[in-house]
C-alpha positions as protocol buffer text, in pm:
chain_id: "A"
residue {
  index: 1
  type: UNK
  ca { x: 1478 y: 91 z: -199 }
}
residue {
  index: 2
  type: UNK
  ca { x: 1423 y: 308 z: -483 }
}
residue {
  index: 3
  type: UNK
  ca { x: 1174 y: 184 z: -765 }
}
residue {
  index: 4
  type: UNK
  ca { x: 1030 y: 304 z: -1079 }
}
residue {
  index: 5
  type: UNK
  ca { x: 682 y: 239 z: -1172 }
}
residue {
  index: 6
  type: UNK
  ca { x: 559 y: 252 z: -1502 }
}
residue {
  index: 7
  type: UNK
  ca { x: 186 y: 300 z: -1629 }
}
residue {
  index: 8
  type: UNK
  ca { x: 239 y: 93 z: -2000 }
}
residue {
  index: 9
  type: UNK
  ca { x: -9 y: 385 z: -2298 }
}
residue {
  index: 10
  type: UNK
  ca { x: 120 y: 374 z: -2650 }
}
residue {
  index: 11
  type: UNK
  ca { x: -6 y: 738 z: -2678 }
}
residue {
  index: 12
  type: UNK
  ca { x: 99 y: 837 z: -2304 }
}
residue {
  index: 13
  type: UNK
  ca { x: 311 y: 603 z: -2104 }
}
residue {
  index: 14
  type: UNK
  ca { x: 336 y: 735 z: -1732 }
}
residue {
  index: 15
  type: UNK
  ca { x: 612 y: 721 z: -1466 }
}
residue {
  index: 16
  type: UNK
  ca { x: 678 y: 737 z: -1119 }
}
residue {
  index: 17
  type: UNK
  ca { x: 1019 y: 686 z: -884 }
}
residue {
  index: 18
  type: UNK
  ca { x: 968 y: 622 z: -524 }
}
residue {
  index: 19
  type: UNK
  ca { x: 1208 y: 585 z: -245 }
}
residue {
  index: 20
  type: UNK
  ca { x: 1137 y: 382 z: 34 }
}
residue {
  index: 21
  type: UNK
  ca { x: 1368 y: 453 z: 397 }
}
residue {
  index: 22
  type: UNK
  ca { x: 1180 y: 131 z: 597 }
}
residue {
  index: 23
  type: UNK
  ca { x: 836 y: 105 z: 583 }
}
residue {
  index: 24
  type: UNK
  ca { x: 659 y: 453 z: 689 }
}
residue {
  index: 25
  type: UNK
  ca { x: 912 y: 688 z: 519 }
}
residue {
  index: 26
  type: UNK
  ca { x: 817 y: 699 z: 156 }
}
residue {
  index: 27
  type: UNK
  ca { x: 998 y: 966 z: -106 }
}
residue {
  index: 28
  type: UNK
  ca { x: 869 y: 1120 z: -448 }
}
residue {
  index: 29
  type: UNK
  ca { x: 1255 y: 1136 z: -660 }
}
residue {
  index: 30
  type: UNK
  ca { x: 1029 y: 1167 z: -962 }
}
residue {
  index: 31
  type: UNK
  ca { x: 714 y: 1180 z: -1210 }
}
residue {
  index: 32
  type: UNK
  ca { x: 624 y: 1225 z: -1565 }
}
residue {
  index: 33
  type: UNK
  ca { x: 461 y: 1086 z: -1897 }
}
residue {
  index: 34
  type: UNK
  ca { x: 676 y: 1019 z: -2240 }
}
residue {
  index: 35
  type: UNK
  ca { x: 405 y: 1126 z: -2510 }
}
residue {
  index: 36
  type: UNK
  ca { x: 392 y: 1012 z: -2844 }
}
residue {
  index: 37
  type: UNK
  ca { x: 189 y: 1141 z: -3125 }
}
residue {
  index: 38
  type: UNK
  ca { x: -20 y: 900 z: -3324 }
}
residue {
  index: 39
  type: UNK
  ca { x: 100 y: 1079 z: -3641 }
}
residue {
  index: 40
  type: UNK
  ca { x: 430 y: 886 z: -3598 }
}
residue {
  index: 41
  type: UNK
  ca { x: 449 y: 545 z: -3718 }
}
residue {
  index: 42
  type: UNK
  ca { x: 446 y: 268 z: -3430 }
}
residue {
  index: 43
  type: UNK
  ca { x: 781 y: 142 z: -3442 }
}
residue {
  index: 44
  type: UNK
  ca { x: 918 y: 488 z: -3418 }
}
residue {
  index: 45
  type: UNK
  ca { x: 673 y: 579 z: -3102 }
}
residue {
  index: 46
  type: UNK
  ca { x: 805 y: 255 z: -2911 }
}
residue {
  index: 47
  type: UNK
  ca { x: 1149 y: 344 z: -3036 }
}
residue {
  index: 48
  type: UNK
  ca { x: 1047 y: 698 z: -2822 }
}
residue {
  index: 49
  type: UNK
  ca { x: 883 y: 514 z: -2545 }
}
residue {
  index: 50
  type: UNK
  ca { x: 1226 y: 322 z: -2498 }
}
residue {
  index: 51
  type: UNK
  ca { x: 1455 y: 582 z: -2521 }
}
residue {
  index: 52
  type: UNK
  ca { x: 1236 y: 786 z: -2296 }
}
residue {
  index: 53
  type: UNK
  ca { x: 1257 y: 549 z: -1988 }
}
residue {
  index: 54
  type: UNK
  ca { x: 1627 y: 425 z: -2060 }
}
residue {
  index: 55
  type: UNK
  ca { x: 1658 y: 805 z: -1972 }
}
residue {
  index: 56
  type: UNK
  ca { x: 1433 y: 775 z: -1653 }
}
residue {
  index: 57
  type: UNK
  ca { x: 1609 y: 487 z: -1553 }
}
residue {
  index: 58
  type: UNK
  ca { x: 1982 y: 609 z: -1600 }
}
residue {
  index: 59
  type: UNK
  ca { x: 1909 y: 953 z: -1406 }
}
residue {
  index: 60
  type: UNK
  ca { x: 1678 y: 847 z: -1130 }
}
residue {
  index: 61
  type: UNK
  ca { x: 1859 y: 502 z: -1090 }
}
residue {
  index: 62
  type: UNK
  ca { x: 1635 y: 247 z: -948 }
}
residue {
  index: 63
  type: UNK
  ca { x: 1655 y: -53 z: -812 }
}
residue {
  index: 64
  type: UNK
  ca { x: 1362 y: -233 z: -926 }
}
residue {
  index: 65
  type: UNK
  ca { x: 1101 y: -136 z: -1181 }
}
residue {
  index: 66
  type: UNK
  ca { x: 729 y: -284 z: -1175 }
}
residue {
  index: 67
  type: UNK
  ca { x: 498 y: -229 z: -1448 }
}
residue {
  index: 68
  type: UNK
  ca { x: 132 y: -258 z: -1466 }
}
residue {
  index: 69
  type: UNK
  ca { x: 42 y: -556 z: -1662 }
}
residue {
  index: 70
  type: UNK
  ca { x: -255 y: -528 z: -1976 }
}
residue {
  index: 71
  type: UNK
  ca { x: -607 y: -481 z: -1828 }
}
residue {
  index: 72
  type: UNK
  ca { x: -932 y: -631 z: -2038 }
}
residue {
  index: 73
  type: UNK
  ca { x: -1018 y: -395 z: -2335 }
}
residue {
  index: 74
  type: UNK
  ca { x: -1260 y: -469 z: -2588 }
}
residue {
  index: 75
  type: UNK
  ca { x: -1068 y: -329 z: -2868 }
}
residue {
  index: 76
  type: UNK
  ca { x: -826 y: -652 z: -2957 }
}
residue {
  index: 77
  type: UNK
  ca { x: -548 y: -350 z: -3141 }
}
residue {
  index: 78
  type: UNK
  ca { x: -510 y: -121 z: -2847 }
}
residue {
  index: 79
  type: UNK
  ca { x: -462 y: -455 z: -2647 }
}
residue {
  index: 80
  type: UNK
  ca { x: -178 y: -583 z: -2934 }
}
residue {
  index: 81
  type: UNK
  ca { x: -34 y: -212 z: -2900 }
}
residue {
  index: 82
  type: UNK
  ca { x: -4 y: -226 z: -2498 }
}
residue {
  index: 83
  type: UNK
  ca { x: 182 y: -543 z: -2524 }
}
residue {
  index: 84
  type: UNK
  ca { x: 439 y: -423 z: -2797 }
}
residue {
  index: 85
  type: UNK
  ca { x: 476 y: -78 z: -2520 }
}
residue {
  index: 86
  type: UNK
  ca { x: 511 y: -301 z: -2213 }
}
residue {
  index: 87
  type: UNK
  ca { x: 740 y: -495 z: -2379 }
}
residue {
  index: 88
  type: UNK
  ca { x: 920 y: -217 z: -2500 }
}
residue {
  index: 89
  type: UNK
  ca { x: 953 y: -97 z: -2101 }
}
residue {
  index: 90
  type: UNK
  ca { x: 1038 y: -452 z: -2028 }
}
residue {
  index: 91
  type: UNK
  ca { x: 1331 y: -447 z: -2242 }
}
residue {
  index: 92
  type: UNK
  ca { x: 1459 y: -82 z: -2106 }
}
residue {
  index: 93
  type: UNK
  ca { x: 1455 y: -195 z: -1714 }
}
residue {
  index: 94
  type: UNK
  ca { x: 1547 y: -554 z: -1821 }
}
residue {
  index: 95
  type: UNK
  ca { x: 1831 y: -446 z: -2005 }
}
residue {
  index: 96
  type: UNK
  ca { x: 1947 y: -188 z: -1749 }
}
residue {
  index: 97
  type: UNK
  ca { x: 1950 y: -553 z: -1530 }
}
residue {
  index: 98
  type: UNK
  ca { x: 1648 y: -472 z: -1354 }
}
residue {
  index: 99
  type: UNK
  ca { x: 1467 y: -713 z: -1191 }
}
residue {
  index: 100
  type: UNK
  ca { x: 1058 y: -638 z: -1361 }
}
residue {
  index: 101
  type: UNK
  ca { x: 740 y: -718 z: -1138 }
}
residue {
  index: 102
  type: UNK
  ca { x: 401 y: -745 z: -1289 }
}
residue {
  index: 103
  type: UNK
  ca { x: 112 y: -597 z: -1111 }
}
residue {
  index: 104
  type: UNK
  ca { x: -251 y: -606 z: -1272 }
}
residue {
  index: 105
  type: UNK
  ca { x: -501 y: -268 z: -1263 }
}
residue {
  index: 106
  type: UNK
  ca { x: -685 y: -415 z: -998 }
}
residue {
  index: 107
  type: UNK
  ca { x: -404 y: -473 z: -798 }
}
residue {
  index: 108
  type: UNK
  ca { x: -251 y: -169 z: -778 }
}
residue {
  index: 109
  type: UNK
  ca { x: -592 y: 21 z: -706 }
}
residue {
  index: 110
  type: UNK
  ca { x: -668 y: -271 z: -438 }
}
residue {
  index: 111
  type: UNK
  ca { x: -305 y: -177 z: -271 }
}
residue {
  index: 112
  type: UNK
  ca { x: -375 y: 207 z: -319 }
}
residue {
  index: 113
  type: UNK
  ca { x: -763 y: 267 z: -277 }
}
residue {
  index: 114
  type: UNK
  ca { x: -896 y: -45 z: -70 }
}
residue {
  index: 115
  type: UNK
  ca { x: -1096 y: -158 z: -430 }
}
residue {
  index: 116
  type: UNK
  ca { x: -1012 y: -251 z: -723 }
}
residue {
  index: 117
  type: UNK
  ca { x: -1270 y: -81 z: -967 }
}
residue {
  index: 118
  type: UNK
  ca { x: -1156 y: 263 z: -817 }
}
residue {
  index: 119
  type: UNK
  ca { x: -1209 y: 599 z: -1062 }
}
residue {
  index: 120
  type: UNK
  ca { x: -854 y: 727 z: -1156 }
}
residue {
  index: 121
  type: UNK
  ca { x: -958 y: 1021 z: -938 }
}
residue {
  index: 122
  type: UNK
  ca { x: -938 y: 830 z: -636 }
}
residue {
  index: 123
  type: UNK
  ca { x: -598 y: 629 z: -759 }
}
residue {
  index: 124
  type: UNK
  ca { x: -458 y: 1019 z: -786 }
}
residue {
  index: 125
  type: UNK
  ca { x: -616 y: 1130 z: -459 }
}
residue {
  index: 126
  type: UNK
  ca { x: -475 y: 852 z: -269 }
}
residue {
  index: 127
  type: UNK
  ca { x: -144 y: 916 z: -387 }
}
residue {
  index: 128
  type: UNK
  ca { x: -169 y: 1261 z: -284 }
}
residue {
  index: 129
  type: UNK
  ca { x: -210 y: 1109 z: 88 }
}
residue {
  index: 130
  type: UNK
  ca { x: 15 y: 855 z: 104 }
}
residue {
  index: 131
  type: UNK
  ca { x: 336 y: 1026 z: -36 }
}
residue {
  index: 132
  type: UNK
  ca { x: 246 y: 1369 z: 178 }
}
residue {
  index: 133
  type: UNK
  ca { x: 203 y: 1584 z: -150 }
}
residue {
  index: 134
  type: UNK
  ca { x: -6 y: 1942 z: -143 }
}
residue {
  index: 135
  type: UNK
  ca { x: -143 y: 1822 z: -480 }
}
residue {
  index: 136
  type: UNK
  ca { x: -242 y: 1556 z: -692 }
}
residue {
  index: 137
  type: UNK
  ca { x: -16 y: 1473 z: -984 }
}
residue {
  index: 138
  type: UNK
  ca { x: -211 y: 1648 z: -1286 }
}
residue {
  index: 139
  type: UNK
  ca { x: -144 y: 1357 z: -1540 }
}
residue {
  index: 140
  type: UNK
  ca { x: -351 y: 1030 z: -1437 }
}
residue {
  index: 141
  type: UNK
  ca { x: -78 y: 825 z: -1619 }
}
residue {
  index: 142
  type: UNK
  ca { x: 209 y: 1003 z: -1363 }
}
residue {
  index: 143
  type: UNK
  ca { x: -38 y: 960 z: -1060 }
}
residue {
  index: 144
  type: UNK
  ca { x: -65 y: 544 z: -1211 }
}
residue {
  index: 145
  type: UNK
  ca { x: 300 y: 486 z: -1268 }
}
residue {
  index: 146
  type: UNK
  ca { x: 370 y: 613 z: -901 }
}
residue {
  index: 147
  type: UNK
  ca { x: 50 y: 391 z: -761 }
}
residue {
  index: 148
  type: UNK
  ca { x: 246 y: 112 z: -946 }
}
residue {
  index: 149
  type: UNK
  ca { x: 556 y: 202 z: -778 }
}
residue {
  index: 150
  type: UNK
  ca { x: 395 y: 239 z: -418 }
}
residue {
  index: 151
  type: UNK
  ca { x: 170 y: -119 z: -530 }
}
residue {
  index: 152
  type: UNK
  ca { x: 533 y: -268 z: -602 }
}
residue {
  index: 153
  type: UNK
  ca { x: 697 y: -109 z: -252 }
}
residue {
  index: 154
  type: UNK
  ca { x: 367 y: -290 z: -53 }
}
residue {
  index: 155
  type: UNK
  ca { x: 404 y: -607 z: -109 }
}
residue {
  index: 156
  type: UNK
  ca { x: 736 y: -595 z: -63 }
}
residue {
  index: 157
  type: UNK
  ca { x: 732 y: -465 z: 281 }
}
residue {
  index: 158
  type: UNK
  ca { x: 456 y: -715 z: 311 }
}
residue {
  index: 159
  type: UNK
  ca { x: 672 y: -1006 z: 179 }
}
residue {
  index: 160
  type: UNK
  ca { x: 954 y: -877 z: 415 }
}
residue {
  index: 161
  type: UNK
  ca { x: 705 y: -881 z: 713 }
}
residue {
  index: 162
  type: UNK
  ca { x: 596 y: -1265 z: 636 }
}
residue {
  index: 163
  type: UNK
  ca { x: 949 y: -1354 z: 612 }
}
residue {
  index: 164
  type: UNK
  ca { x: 1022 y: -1213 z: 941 }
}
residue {
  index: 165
  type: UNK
  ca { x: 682 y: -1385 z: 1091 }
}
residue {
  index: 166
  type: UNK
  ca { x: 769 y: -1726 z: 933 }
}
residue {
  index: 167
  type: UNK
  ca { x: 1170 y: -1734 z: 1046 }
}
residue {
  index: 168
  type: UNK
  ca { x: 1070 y: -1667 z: 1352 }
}
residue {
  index: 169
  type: UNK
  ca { x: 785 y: -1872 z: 1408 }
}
residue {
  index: 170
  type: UNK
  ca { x: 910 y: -2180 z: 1672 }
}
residue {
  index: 171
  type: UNK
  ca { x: 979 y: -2477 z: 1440 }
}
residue {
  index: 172
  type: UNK
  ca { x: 744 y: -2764 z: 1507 }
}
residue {
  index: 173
  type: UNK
  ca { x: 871 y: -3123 z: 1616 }
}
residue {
  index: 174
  type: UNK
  ca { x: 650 y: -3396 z: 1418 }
}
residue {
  index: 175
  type: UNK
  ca { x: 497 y: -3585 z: 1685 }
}
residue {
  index: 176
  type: UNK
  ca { x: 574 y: -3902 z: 1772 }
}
residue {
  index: 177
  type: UNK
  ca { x: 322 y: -4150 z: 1727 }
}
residue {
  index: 178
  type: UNK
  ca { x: 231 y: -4323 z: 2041 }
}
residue {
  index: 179
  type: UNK
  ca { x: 274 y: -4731 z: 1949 }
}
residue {
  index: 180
  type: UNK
  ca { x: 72 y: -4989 z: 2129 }
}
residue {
  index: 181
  type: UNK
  ca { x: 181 y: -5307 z: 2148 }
}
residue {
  index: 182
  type: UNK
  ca { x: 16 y: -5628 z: 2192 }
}
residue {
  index: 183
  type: UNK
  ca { x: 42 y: -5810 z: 2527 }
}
residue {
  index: 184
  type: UNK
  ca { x: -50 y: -6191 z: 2562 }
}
């Protein structure tokens, strides 16, 4: 399974493409940002944004793309903004016929770092370990958009495993009421 994860900035958006071969056996293919530069009216830097990860997505080919979802901010336009971008990647890996899964910040630190209010530091540390690297990504928004991609690759593994657990469980016969009846 090979899927892209993508860390939603209007300024910086991050990436990351992971293979999975079963469960242990986990690949980088790929990492990078698309940058924009706040000189550039919005429309044309989600019109970059798009084009940028149509790109990502037609040379790295994956099969399923997962995209962290809009965290709490107290600044109500940089929220409006990281809609419009994660819409914008939405639209790319939809389009491509993608299927899109939604994890939240605290998700994808919880699956990577054991809590959810981890530093970034840790986020790129930990991705470091788990895909075998001699260095941490230097961008924080690569080192997100693969801990969004290995997030993603968890819980499916995890949903696989429950699946397994639940078909093979024994089925359960109801059981049968025992009736008394009255005697005179």
């Amino acid at each position: 399974m090979r899927v892209l994860g993508i860390d939603c900035g209007a300024k910086t958006t991050g990436f990351g493409v992971i293979e999975s071969q079963g469960s242990r056996s986990l690949h980088l293919i790929a990492s990078g940002v698309i940058t924009t530069s706040s000189r550039d009216a919005f429309p044309s830097r989600l019109t970059k944004i798009y084009k940028g990860l149509k790109t990502v997505i037609e040379e790295y080919s994956p099969e399923e793309v997962a995209i962290e979802d809009i965290f709490y901010a107290r600044n109500f336009r940089s929220v409006i903004k990281l809609g419009h971008v994660r819409g914008v990647a939405m639209l790319a890996a939809d389009g491509m016929g993608l299927p899109v899964a939604e994890y939240s910040p605290l998700e994808v630190k919880s699956s990577m770092v054991g809590y959810g209010r981890a530093q970034k530091s840790q986020v790129q540390e930990m991705v470091k370990r788990v895909l075998g690297l001699t260095e941490a990504p230097q961008s924080h928004d690569a080192a997100d958009g693969l801990a969004v991609a290995l997030c993603h690759l968890h819980t499916l593994t995890t949903k696989m495993k429950m699946e397994i657990v639940t078909s093979s469980a024994p089925s359960r016969q109801p059981r049968k009421e025992k009736t008394h009846q009255n005697r005179s």
